[in-house]
Every structure is written in C-alpha cells, then in structure tokens.
PAGU-26646 format. One line per field, with one value per atom (N, C-alpha, C): residue number from 1; x, z, y. Coordinates in pm, whole numbers, plus 50000, padded with zeros to 5 digits. Atoms other than C-alpha are relative to their C-alpha. Example, Ala and Ser with C-alpha at 12.3 -4.5 7.8 and 13.67 -1.06 7.14 Angstrom:
<pts>
kolse	c(1, 1, 1, 2, 2, 2) $
X	c(50089, 51230, 50090, 49918, 51367, 49923) $
Z	c(50000, 50780, 50000, 49994, 50714, 50073) $
Y	c(49881, 49550, 50120, 49881, 49894, 50109) $
</pts>
This chain:
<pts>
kolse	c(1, 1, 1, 2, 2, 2, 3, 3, 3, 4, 4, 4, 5, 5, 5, 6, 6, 6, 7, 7, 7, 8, 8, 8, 9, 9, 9, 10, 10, 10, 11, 11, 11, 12, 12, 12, 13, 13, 13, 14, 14, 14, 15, 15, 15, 16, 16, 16, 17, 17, 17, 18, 18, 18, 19, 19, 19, 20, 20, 20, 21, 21, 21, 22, 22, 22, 23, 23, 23, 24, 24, 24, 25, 25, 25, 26, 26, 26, 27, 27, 27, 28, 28, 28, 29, 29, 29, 30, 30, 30, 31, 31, 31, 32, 32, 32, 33, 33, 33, 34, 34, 34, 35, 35, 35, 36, 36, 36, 37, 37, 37, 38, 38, 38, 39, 39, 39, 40, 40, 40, 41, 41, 41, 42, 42, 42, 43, 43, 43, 44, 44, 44, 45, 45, 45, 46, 46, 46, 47, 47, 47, 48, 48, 48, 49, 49, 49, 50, 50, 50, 51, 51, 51, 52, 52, 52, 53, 53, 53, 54, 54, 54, 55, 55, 55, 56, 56, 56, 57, 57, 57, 58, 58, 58, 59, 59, 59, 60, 60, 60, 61, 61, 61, 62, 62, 62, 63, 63, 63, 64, 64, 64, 65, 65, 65, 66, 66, 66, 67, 67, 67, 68, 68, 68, 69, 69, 69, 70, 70, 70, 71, 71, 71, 72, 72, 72, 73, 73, 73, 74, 74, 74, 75, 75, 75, 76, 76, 76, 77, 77, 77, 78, 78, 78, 79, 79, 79, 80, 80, 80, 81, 81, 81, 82, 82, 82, 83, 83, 83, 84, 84, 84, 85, 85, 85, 86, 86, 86, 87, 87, 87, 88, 88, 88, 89, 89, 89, 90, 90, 90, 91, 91, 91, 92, 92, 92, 93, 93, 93, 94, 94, 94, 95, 95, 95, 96, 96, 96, 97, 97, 97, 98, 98, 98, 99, 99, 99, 100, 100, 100, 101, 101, 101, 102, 102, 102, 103, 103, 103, 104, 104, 104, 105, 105, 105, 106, 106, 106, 107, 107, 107, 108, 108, 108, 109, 109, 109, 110, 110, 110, 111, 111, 111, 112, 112, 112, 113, 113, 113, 114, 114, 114, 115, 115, 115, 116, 116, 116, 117, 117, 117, 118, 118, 118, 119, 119, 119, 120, 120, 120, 121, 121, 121, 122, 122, 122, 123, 123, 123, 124, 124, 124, 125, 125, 125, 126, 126, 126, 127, 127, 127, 128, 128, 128, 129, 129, 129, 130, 130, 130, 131, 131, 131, 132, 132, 132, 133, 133, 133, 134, 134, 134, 135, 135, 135, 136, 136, 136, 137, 137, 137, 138, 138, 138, 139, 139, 139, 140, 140, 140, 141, 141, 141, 142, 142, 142, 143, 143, 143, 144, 144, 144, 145, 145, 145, 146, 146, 146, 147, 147, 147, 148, 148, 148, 149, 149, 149, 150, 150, 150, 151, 151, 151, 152, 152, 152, 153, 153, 153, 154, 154, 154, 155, 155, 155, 156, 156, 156, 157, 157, 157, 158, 158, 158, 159, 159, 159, 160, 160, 160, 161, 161, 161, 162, 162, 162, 163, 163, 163, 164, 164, 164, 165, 165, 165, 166, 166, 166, 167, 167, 167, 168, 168, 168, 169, 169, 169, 170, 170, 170, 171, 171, 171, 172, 172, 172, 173, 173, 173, 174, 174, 174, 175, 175, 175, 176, 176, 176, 177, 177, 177, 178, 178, 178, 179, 179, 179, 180, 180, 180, 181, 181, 181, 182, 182, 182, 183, 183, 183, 184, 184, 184, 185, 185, 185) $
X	c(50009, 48261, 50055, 49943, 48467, 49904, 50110, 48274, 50102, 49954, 48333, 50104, 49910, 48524, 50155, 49917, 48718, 50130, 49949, 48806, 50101, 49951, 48887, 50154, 49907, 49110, 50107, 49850, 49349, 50026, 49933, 49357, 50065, 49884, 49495, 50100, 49874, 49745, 50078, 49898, 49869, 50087, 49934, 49893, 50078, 49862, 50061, 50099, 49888, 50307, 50101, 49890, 50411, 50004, 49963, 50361, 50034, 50012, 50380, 49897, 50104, 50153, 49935, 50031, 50187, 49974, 50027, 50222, 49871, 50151, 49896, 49863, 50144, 49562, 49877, 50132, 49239, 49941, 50037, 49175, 50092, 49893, 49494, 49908, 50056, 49314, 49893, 50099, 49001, 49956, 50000, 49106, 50078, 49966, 49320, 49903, 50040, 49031, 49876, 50108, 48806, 49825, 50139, 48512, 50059, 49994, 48452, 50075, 49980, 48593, 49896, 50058, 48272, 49942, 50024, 48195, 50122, 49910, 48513, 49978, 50005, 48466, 49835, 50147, 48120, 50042, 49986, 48280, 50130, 49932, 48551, 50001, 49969, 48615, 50160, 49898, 48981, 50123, 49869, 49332, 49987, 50004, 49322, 49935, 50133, 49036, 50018, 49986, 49141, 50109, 49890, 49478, 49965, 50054, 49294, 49947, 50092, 49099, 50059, 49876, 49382, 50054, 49933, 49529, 49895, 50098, 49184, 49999, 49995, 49160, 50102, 49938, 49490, 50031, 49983, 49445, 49906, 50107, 49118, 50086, 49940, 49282, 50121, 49882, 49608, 49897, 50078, 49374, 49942, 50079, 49155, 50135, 49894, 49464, 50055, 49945, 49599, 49866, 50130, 49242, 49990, 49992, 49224, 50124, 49898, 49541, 50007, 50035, 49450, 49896, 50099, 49136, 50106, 49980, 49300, 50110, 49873, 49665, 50001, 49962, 49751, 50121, 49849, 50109, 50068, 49930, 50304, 50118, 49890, 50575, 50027, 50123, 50364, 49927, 50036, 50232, 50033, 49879, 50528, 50056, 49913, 50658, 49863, 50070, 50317, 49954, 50039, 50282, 50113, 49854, 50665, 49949, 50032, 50551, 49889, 50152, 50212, 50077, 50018, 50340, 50175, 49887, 50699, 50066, 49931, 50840, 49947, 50080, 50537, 50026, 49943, 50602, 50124, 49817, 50945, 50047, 49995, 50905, 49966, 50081, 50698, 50067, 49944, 50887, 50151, 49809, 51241, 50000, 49981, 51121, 49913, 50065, 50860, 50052, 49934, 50945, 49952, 50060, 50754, 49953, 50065, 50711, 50040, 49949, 50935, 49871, 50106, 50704, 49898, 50179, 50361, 50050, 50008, 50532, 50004, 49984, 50642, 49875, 50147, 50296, 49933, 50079, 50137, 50024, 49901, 50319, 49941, 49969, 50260, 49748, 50147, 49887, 49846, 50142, 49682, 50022, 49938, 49818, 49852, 50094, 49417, 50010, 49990, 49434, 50091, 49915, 49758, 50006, 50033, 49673, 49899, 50081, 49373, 50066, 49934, 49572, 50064, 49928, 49778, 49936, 50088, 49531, 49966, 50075, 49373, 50114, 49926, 49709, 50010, 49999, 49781, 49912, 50123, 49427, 50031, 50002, 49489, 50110, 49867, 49837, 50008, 50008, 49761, 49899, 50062, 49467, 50140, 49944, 49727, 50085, 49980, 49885, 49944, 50140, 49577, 50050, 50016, 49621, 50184, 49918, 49967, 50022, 50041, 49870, 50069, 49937, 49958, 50147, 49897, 50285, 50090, 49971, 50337, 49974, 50048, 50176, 50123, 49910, 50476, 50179, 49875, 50735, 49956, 50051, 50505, 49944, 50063, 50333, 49897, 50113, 50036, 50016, 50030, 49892, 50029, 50018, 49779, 50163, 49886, 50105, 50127, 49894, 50298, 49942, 50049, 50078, 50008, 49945, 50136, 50133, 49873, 50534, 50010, 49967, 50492, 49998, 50012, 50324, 50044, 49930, 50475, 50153, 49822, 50852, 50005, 50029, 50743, 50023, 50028, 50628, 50125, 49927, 50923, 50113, 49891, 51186, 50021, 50024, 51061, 50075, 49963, 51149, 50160, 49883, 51473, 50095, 49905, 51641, 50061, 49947, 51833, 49964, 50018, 51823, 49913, 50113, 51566, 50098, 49947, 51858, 49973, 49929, 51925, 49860, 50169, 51477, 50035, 49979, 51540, 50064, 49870, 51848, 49913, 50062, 51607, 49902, 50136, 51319, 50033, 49947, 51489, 50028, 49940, 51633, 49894, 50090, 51312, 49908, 50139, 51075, 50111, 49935, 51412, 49928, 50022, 51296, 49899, 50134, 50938, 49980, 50004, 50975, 50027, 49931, 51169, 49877, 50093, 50912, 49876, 50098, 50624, 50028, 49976, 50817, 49980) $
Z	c(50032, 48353, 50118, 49879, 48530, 50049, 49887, 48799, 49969, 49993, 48796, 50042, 49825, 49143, 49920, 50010, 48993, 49845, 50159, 48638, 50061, 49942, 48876, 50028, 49893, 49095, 49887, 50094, 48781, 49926, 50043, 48656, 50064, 49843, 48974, 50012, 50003, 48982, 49888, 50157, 48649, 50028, 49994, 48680, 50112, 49900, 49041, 50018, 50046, 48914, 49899, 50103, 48620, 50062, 49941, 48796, 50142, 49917, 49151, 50068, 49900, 49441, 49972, 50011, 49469, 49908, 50143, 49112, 49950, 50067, 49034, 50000, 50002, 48978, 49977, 50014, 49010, 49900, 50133, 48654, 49911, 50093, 48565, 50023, 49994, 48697, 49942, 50018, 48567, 49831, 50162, 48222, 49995, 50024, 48248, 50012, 50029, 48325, 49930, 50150, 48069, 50045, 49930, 48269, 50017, 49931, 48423, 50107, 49860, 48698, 50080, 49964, 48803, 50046, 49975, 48781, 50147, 49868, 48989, 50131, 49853, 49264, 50065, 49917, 49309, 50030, 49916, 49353, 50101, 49930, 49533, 50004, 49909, 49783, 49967, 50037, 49714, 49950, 49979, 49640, 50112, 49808, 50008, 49950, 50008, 49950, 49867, 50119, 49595, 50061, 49959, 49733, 50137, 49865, 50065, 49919, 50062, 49841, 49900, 50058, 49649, 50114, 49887, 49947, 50022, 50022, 50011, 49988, 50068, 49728, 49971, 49968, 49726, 50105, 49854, 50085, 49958, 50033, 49949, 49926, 50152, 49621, 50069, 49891, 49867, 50099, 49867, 50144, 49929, 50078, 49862, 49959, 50082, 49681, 50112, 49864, 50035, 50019, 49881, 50166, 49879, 50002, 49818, 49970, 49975, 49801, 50136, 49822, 50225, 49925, 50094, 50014, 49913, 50149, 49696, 50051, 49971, 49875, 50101, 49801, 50229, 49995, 49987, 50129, 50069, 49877, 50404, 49909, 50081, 50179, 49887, 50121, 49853, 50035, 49925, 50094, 50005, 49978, 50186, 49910, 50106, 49850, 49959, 50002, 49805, 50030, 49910, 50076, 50007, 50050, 49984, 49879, 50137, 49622, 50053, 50017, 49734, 50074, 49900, 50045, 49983, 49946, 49986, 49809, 50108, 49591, 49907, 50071, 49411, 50047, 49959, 49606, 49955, 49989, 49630, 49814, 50136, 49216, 49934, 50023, 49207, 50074, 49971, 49411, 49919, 50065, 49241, 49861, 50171, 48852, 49954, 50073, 48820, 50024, 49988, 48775, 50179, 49909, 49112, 50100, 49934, 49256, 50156, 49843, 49584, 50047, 50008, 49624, 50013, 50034, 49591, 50120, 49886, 49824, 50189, 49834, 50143, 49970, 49955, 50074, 50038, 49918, 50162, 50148, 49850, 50501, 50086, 49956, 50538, 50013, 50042, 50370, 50098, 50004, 50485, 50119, 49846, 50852, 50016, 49940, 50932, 49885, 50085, 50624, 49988, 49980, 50682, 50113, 49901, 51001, 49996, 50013, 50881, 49888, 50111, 50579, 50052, 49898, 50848, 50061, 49977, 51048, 49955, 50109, 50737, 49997, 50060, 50596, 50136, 49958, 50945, 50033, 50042, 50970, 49902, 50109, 50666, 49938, 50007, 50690, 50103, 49858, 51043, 49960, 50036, 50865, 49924, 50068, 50652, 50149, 49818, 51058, 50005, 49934, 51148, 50023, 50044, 51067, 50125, 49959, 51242, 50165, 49893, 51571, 50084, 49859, 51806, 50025, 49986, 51716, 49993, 49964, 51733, 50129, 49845, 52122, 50031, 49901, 52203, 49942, 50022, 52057, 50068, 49987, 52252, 49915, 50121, 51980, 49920, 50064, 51817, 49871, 50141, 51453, 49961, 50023, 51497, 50052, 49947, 51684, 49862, 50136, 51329, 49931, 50109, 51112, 50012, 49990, 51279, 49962, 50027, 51280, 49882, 50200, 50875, 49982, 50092, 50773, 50088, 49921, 51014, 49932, 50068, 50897, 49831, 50127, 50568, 49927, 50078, 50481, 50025, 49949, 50709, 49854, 50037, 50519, 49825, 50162, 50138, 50036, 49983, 50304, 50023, 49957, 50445, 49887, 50097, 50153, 49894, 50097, 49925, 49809, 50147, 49643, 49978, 50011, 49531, 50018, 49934, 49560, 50138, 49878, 49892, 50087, 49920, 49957, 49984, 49975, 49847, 50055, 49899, 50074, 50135, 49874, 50374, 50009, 49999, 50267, 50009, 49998, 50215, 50152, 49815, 50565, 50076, 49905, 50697, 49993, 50008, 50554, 50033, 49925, 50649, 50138, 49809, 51040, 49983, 49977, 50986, 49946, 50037, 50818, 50095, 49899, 51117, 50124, 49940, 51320, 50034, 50068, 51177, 50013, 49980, 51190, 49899) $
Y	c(49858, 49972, 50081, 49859, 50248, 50071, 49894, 50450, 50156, 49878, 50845, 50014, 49935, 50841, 49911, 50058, 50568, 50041, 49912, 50762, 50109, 49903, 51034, 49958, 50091, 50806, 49966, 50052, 50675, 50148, 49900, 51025, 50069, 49925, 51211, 49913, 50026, 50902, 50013, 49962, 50980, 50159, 49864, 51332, 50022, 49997, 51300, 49964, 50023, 51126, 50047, 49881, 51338, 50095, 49795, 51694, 49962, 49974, 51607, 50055, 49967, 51650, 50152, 49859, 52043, 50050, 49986, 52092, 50030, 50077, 51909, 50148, 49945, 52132, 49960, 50062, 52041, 50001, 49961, 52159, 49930, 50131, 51893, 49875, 50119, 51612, 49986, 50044, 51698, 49989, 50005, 51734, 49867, 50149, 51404, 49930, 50073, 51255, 50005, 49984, 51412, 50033, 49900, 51625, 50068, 49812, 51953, 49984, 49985, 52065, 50026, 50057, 52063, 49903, 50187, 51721, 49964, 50056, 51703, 50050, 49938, 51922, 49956, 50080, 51771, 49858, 50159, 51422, 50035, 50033, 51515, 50184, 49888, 51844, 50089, 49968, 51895, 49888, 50119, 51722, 49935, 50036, 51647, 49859, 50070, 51451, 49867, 50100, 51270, 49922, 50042, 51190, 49883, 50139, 50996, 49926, 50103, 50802, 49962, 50032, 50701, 49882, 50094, 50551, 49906, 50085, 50408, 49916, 50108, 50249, 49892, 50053, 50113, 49915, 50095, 49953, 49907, 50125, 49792, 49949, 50105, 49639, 49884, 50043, 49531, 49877, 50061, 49379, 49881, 50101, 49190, 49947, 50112, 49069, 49897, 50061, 48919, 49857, 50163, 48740, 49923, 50112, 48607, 49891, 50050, 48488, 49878, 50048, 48327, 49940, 50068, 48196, 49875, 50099, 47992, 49939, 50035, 47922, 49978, 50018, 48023, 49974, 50039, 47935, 50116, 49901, 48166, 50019, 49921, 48222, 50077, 49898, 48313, 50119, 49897, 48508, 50113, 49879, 48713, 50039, 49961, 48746, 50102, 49906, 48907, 50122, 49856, 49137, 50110, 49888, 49272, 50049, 50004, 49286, 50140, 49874, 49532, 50070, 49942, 49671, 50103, 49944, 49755, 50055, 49943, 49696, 50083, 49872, 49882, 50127, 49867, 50168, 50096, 49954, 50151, 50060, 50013, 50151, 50129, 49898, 50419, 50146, 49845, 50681, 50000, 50007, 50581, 50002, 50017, 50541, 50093, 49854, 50832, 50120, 49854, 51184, 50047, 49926, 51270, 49900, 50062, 50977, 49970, 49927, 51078, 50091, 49901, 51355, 49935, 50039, 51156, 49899, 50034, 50900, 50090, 49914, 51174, 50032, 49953, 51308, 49933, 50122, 50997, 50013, 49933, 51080, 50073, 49861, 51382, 50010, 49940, 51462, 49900, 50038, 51211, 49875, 50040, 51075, 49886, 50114, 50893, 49881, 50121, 50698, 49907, 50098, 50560, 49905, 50074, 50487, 49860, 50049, 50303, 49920, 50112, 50125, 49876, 50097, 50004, 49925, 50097, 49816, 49940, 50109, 49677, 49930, 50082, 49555, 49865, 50129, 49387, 49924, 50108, 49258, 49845, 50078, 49101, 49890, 50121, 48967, 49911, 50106, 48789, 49912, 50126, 48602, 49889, 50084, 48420, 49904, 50050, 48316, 49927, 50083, 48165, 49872, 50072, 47881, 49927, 49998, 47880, 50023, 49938, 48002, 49962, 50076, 47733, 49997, 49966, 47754, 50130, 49817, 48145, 50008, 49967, 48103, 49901, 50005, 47904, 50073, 49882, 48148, 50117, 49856, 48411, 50108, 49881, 48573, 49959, 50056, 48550, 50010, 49998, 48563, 50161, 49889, 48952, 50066, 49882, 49065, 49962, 50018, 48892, 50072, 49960, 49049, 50168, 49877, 49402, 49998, 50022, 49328, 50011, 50011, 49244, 50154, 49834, 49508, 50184, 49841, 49819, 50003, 50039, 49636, 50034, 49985, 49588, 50185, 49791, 49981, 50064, 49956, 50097, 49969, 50055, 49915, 50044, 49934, 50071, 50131, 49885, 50397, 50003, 50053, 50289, 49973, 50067, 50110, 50098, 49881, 50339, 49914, 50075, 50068, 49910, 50109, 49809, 49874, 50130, 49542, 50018, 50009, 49696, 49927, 50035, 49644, 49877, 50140, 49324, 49906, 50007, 49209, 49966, 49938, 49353, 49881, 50025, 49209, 49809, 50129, 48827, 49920, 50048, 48808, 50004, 50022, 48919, 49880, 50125, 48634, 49907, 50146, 48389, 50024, 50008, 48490, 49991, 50011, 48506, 49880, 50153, 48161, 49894, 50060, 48060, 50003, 50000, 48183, 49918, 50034, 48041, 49848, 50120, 47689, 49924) $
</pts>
C-alpha cells in the first residue's frame, strides 16, 4: 500500500515532467495526486521540499538496488552496467524524452545542492561495497575500494550531463568500465 508522502512523490514526478519545475503548482501536484492542497502542504512545506525528497527517494531506491545486487551477485561488471543504467541512462532518458525533463534535470543542480551532495556519498558508499571484495588488488594500483567508488559515481553523473547523445553516453560509459575492469584486474 502507497504511503501519502509516497502518492505525493509519483505525483510531483509526473507533473514535473509534463509542466516543468517552475511551471508546476502546488495545487497541480495536489490534484495529480488526488487530495487537498491541504493534505499537501501539511506533508510537505513547498516544491523545494517535494523536489528534495524526490531525490531522496531516488538515492534510497538506487543505493538498495546496488547492495542488493553486492548481496545476490557481486559480479563487478553486472555491477557497472547497473550503476550506468541508475546513475547515468535513466536520467539521461528522462531529460532527453520528456517534455521538461531538461528542466527537472538542471533543477536537480540547481534546487537542491545538500541532497546531491548527500546522494553522492550514498551512491559512492554503495558502489565501493561492490570493491570490497577486490581491495588487495586496488592497494597495489594505489587506490582503494572507497576512492573507486567515489571515481564511479562523480564520472558516472558527470558524463549523463556531458554526452549530447545516448549513443554518445554509451561510447563514454563502455570505455570507462573497459579501465575500471582493468583496474579491478
């Protein structure tokens, strides 16, 4: 059963993707998702506020799909096709095939600077567990588990922004898991 916050949460990404960020009204989201604007402004303060917890939730869902993935597999290359897949081609999908979805990505950017900060840590948290396991041989290339798992995911996000085309993400994204494969040994 859907939670409020979470009714909320798929209706603000609906509507920020058809109207755009600025567009959007708090009285759009709260009729997409079928309450008051009451109801809404008692669970949530403003856009500001829906839009961080968006990201949020997206870092949780990302983070869980990763450990269990490091749980059931651990395959380092299943891995990486994964963490491109959350971290770089959903995105990349989402600002290039929705009406607004440029817009909803720079606002991520822009709007909500601690959460990205904090997405970021999680992701490389979460991509240096899949390392682990690898360790000894990352300490004699000079590098650990955590300093790959920052590298992924800082390269990773960077490189969605970067790419003009989804071949071109994919091109990017190929060459990088050849070196981090190389790496890794």
């Amino acid at each position: 059963m859907e939670t409020r916050e979470e009714n909320i949460l798929d209706a603000a990404k609906a509507v920020f993707t058809q109207y755009g960020i600025k567009r959007t009204t708090m009285n759009d989201i709260a009729e997409q998702a079928e309450i008051s604007r009451q109801t809404l402004y008692n669970t949530f303060e403003n856009k500001d506020a829906i839009f961080k917890a968006l990201i949020r939730a997206y870092a949780n869902e990302t983070v869980t799909a990763l450990n269990a993935h490091q749980e059931t597999s651990g395959d380092v290359a299943a891995g990486l096709d994964l963490i491109f897949q959350l971290l770089a081609f959903i995105p990349f999908d989402i600002a290039h095939d929705t009406p607004h979805g440029a817009e909803v990505m720079d606002g991520i950017g822009t709007a909500a600077t601690d959460e990205i900060e904090a997405m970021k840590h999680d992701f490389s948290a979460a991509i240096a567990d899949l390392f682990r396991t690898h360790e000894p041989s990352l300490r004699e290339t000079g590098t650990s588990a955590d300093d790959l798992g920052r590298l992924i995911a800082h390269t990773t996000i960077a490189l969605k922004y970067k790419a003009q085309t989804r071949n071109e993400l994919e091109g990017l994204l190929a060459s990088f898991k050849v070196l981090v494969m190389k790496t890794v040994g």
